[in-house]
C-alpha positions as CSV (number, residue, x, y, z in Angstrom):
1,X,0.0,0.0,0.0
2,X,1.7,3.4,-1.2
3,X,2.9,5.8,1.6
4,X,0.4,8.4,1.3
5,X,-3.0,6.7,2.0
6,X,-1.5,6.5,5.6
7,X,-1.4,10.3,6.1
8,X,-5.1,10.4,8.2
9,X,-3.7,8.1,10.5
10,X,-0.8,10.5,11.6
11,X,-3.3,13.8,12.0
12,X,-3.3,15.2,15.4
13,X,-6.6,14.3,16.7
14,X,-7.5,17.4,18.3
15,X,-7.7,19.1,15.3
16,X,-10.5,16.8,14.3
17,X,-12.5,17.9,17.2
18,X,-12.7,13.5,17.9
19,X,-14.3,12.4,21.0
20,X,-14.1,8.7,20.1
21,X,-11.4,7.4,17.6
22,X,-10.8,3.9,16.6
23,X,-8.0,3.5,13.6
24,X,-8.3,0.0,11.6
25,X,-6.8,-1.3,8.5
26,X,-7.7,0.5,6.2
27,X,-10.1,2.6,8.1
28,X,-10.0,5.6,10.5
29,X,-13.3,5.6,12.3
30,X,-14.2,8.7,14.5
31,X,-17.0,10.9,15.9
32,X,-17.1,14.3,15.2
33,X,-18.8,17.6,15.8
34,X,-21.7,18.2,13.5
35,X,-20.6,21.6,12.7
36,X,-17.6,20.5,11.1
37,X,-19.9,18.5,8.7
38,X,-22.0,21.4,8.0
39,X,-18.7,23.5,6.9
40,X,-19.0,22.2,3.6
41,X,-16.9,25.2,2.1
42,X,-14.0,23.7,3.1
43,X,-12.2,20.7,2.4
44,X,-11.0,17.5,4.0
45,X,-8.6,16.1,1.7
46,X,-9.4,12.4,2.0
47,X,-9.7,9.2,-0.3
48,X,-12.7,7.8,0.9
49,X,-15.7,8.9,3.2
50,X,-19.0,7.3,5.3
51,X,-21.3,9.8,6.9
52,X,-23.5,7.9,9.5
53,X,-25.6,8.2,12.8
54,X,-23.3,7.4,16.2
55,X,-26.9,5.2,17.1
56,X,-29.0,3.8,14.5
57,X,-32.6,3.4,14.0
58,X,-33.7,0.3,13.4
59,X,-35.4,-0.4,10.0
60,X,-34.7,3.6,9.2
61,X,-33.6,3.7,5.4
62,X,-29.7,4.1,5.2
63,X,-30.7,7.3,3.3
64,X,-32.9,8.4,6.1
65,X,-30.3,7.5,8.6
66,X,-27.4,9.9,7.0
67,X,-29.6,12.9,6.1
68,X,-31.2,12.7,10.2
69,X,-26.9,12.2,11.0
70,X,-26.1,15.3,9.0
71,X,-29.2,17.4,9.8
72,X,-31.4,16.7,12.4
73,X,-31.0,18.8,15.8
74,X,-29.1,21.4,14.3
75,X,-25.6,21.8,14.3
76,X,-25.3,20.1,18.0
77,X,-24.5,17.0,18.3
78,X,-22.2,14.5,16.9
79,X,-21.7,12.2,13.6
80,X,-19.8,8.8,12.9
81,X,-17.2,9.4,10.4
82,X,-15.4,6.5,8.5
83,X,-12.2,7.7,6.5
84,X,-10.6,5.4,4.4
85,X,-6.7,6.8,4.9
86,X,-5.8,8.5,1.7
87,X,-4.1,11.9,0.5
88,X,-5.1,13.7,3.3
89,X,-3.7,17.4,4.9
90,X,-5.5,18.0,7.8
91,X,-8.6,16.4,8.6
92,X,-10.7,18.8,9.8
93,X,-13.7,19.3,7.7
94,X,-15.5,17.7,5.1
95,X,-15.4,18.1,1.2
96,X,-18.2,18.6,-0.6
97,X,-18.2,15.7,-2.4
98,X,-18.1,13.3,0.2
99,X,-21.1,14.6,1.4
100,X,-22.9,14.5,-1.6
101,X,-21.7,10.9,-1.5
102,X,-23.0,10.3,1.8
103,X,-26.0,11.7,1.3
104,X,-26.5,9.5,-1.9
105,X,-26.2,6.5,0.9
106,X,-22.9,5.2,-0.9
107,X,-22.3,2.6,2.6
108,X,-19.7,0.9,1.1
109,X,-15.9,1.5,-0.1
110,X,-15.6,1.7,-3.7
111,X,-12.6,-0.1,-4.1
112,X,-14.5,-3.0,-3.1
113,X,-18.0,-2.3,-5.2
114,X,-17.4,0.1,-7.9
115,X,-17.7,-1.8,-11.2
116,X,-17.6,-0.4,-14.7
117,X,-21.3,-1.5,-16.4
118,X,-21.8,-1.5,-19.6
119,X,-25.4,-2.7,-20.6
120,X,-26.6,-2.5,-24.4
121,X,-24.9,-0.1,-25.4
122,X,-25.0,0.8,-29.0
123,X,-23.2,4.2,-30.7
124,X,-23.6,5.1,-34.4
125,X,-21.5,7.5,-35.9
126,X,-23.9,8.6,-39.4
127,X,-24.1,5.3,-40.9
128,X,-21.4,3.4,-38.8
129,X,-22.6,1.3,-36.0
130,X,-19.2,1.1,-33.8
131,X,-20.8,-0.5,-31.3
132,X,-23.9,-2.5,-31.2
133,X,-25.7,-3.8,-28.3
134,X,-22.5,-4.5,-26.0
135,X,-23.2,-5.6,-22.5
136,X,-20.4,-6.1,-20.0
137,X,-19.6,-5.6,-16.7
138,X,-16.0,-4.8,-15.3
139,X,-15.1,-6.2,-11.9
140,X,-12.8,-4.8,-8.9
141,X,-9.9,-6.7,-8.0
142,X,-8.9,-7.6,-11.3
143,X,-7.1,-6.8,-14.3
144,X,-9.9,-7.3,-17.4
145,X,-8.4,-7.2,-20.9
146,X,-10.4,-5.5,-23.6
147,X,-9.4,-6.6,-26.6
148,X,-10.6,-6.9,-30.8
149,X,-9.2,-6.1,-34.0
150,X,-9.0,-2.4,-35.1
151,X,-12.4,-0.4,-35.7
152,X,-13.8,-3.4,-33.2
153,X,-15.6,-0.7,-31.1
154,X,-13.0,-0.5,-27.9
155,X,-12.0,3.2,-28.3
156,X,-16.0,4.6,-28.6
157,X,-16.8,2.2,-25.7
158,X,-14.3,3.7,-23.3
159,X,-15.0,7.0,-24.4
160,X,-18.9,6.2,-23.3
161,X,-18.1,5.1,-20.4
162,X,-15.9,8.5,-20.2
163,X,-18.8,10.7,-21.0
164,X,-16.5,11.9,-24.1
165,X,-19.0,10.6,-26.1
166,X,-22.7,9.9,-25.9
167,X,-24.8,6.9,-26.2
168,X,-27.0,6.0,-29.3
169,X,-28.7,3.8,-26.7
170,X,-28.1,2.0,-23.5
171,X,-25.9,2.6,-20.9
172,X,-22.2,2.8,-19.7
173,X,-22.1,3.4,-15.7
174,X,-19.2,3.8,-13.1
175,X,-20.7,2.3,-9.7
176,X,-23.9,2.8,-10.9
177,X,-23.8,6.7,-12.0
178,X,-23.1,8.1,-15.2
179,X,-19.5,10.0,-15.6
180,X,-20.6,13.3,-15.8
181,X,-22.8,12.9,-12.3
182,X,-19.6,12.1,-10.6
183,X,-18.3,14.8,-8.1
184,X,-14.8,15.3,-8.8
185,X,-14.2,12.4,-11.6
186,X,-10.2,12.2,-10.8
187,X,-11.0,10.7,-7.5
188,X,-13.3,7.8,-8.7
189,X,-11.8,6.9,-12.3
190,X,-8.4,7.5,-13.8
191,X,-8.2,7.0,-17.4
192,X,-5.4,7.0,-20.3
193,X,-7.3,7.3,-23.8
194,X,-5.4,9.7,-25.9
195,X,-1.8,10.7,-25.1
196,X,-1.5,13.3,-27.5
197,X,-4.8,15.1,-26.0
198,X,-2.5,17.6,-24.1
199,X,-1.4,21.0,-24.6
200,X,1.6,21.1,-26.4
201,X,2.8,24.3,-24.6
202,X,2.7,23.4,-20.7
203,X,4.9,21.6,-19.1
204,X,4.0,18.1,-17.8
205,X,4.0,19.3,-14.4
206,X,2.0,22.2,-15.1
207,X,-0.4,19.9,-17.0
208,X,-0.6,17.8,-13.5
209,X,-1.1,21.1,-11.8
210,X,-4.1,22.2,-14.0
211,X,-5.6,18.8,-13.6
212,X,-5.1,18.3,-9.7
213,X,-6.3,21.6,-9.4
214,X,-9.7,21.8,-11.0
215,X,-10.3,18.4,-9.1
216,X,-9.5,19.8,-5.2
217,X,-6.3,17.6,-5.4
218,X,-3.6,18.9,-3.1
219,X,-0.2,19.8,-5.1
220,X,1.5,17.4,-3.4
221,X,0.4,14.7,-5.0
222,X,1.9,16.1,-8.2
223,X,5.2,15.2,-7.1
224,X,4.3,12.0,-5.9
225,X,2.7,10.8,-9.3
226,X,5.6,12.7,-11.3
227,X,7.5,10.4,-9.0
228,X,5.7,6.8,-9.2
229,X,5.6,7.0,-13.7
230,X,9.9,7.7,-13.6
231,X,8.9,11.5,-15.1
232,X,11.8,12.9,-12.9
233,X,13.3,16.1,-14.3
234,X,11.4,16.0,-17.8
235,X,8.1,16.9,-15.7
236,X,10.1,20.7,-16.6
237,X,9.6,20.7,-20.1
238,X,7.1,21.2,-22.3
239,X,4.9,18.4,-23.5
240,X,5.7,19.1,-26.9
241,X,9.3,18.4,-27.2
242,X,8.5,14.8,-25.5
243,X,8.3,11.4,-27.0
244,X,5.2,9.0,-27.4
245,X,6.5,7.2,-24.4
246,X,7.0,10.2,-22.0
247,X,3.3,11.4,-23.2
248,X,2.1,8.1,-22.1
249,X,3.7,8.2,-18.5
250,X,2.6,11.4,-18.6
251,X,-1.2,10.7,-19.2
252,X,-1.0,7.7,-16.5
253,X,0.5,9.8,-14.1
254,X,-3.3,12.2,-15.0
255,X,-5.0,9.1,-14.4
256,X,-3.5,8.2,-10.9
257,X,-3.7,11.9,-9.7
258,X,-7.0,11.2,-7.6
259,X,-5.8,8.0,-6.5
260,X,-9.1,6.1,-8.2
261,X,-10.7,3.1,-7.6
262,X,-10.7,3.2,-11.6
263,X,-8.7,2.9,-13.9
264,X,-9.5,2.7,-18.1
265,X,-6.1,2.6,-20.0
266,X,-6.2,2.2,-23.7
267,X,-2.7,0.9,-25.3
268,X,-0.7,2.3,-22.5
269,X,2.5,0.7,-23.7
270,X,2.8,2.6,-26.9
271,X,5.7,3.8,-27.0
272,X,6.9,2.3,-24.4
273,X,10.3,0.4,-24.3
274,X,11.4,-2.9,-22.3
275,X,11.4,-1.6,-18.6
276,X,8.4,0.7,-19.4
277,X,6.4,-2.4,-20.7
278,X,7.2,-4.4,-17.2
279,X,6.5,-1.2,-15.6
280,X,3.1,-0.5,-16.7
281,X,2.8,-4.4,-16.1
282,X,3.6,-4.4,-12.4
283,X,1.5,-1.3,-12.3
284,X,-1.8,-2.4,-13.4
285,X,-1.1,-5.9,-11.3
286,X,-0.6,-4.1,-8.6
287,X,-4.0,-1.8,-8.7
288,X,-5.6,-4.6,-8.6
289,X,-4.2,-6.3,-5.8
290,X,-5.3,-3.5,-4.3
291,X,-8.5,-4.3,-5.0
292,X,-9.1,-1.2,-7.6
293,X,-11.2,-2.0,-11.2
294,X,-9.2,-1.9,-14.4
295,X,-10.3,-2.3,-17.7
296,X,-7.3,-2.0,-20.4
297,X,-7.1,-2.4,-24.1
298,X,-3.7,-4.2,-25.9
299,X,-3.2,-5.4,-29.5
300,X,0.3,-7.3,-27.3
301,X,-1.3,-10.5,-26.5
302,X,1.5,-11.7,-24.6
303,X,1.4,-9.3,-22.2
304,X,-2.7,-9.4,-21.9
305,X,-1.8,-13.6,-21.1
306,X,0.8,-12.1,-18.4
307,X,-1.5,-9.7,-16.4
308,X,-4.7,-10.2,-17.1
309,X,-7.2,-12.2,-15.2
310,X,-10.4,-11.9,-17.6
311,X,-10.7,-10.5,-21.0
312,X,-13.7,-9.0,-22.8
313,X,-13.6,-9.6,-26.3
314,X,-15.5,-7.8,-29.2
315,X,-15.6,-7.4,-32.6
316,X,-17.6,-5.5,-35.2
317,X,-18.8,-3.5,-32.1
318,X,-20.2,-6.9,-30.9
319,X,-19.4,-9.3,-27.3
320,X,-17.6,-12.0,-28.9
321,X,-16.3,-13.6,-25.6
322,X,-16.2,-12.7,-21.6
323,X,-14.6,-14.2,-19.8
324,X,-11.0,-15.7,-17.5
325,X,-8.4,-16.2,-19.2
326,X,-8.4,-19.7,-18.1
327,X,-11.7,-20.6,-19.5
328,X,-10.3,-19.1,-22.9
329,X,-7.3,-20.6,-22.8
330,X,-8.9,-24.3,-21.7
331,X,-11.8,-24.1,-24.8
332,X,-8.8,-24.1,-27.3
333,X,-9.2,-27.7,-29.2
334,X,-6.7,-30.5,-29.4
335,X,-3.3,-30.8,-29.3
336,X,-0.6,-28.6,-31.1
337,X,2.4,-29.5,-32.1
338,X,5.1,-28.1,-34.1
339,X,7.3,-30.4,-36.5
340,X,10.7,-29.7,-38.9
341,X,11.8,-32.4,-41.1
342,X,13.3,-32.6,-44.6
343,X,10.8,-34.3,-45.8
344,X,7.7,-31.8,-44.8
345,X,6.1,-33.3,-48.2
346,X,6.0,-37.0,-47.3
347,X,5.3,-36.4,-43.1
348,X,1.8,-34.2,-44.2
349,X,0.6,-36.8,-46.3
350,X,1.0,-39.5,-43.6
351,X,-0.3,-36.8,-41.0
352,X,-3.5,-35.4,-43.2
353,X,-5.9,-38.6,-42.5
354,X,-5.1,-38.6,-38.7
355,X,-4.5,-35.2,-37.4
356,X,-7.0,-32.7,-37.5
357,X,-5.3,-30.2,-39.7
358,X,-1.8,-30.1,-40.8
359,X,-0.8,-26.4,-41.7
360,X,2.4,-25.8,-43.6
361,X,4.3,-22.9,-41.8
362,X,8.2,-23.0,-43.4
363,X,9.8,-24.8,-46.4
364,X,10.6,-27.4,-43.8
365,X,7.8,-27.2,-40.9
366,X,4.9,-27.6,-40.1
367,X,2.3,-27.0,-37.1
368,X,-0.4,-30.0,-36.4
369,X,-3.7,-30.3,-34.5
370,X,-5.2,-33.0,-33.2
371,X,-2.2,-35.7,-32.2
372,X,0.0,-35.4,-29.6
373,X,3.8,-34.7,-30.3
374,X,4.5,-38.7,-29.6
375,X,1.7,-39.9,-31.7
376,X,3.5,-38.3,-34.6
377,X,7.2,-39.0,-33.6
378,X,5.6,-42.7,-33.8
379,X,3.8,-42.2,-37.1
380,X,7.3,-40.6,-38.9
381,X,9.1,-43.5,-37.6
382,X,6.7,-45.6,-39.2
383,X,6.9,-43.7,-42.8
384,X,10.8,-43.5,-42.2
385,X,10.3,-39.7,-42.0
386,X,13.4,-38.0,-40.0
387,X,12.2,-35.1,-37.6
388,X,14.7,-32.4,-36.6
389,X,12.4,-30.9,-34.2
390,X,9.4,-32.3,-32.2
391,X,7.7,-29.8,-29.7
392,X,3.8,-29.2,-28.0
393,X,3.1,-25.8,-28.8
394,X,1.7,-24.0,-25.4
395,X,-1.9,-22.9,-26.2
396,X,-1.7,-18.9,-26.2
397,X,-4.0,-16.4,-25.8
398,X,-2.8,-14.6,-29.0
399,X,-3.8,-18.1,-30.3
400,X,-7.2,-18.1,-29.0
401,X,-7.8,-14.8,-30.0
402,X,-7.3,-15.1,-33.2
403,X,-9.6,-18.3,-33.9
404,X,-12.4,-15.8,-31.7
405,X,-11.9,-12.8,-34.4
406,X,-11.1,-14.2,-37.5
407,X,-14.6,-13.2,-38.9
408,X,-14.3,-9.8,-37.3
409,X,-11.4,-8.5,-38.7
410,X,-12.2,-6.0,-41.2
411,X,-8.8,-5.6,-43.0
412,X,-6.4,-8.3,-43.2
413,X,-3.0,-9.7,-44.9
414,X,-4.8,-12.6,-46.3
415,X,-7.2,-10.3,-47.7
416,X,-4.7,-7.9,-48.9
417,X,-2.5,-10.6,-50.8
418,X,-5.9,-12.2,-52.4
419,X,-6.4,-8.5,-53.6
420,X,-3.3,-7.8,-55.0
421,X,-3.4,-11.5,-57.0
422,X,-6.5,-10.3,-58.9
């Protein structure tokens, strides 16, 4: 857990006003003065917040329960207070939008309820359908792939789901609420969709600045993000003398600014080189270990097999598959096995009636299904057929994703070479 979501535990507690204070992990619990509820103006720099009644009514609505908390008997009185430690100055009074959130009866910490839900969603551009009557739902605690070929609808649906674009119909929620109705979006969800959609003239940090600023983020936090994407010293310079992979830690280091229980990224490792690839990896792993929803697009399927624990696959604008990777993997047919020989001629006509295919990948090679790699070391024997190189091909998910989208693809090299032979 990083260093800063610890601040709240380290406030002095008179400050708070607290006349009962119990600190869990990763929860602060106090009672507080009413009053300091009621001086919504100004701001208590804190993750996460509940707003509730020190005694409870029995069968009372939580709704009912929070708004009697927050204004019944005037400013006298006292509130229960849960605060999820987080980047926090001093905890004194409350921010507006937690009580907006309290008052929306929101009992339970979003890292371990906010989903992403996307329910028949359909978005037409003139006479393009991009997306047609998607429904999926993104889960905390893991790292969901989204993946198709190009023009499969991925962009336009996180861009729905970001409010950049609207809906022909249905629906595209974060924990139930649109984008736009969320107080203070950099809190809840962080997103990477366009790396080039910054001003070319600011400097990254003053880019940070803006964004932390219009979303009651304290400027410290700046630092630590410029910190945690490897920005260092280039933070100083203008955004348009940096590279495509310095505009991509850039834009993640915008989408981790409000610490969110969110997180969309789409192709983050453009650009990227070796270390920044296994950085982004460890990154995203990490959120959700800690329990935070990601959602993130890649054409690299190796890396998608390394970190991802369920994909979403669409094509045409269309659910093709949802679901573990294991369950993707596992519904991949037969065996696969590569062979070499000298003779690639004489093993595929003794392979062709037994195997389920035999598909000719080399002058020398070539890659069956159906038989296992001793069932055909046997059968070349047999045919006095010398192999070079026998091996099981591990079932990939670039494998498997390519028998899902074959019929999706809208533009393709097979395609292309049968054009140019006409």
């Amino acid at each position: 857990m990083s260093q800063h979501r610890h601040r709240a535990l380290d406030a002095p507690r008179h400050q708070v006003g607290v006349r009962r204070l119990a600190v869990g992990e990763p929860e602060l619990t106090a009672e507080v003065p009413r009053r300091h509820v009621h001086a919504a103006g100004q701001r208590l720099d804190v993750q996460w917040l509940r707003v509730l009644p020190v005694h409870p009514v029995p069968d009372l609505p939580q709704e009912r329960q929070i708004a009697q908390a927050l204004f019944g008997g005037g400013s006298a009185g006292h509130v229960r207070i849960v605060v999820r430690p987080g980047i926090c100055t001093e905890p004194t009074h409350v921010a507006r939008h937690f009580l907006t959130a309290a008052l929306l009866g929101f009992e339970d910490d979003y890292r371990e309820d906010t989903v992403i839900t996307v329910s028949q969603l359909t978005k037409e551009y003139g006479a393009v359908r991009a997306v047609d009557d998607l429904t999926f739902d993104v889960k905390p605690g893991q790292v969901t792939g989204f993946l198709g070929p190009n023009g499969a609808g991925k962009s336009t649906t996180m861009r729905v789901v970001m409010g950049l674009d609207q809906p022909t119909s249905g629906s595209a929620f974060v924990d139930g609420r649109r984008y736009a109705d969320l107080a203070e979006p950099l809190r809840w969800v962080g997103a990477l969709l366009d790396a080039g959609a910054m001003h070319p003239g600011r400097t990254g940090r003053n880019h940070l600045r803006i964004a932390a600023r219009t979303n009651g983020i304290p400027r410290a936090r700046v630092d630590e993000v410029i910190d945690q994407v490897g920005l260092g010293s280039a933070s100083t310079r203008r955004i348009k003398g940096y590279s495509l992979g310095m505009r991509q830690r850039l834009g993640i280091a915008a989408a981790l600014l409000g610490d969110p229980g969110v997180l969309l990224f789409d192709e983050p490792v453009n650009g990227l080189d070796l270390d920044g690839v296994r950085w982004i990896r460890e990154l995203l792993r990490g959120f959700a270990d800690d329990g935070r929803t990601v959602l993130v697009s890649s054409h690299l399927m190796s890396e998608m097999q390394l970190i991802a624990d369920r994909v979403v696959i669409i094509g045409r604008g269309r659910l093709i598959a949802d679901s573990p990777v294991t369950e993707i993997l596992g519904a991949l047919d037969g065996h696969r096995v590569r062979v070499r020989t000298p003779n690639v001629v004489d093993l595929a006509a003794a392979l062709e009636p037994r195997a389920v295919s035999v598909e000719r990948t080399g002058p020398d090679e070539v890659e069956v299904d159906g038989l296992t790699a001793a069932e055909i070391g046997s059968l070349a024997h047999s045919v006095g057929v010398p192999l070079h190189h026998l091996a099981e091909i591990q079932q990939s998910l670039e494998h498997a994703y390519i028998r899902l989208t074959e019929d999706s693809v809208e533009h393709s090299a097979h395609a292309a070479d049968q054009g140019a032979g006409r």
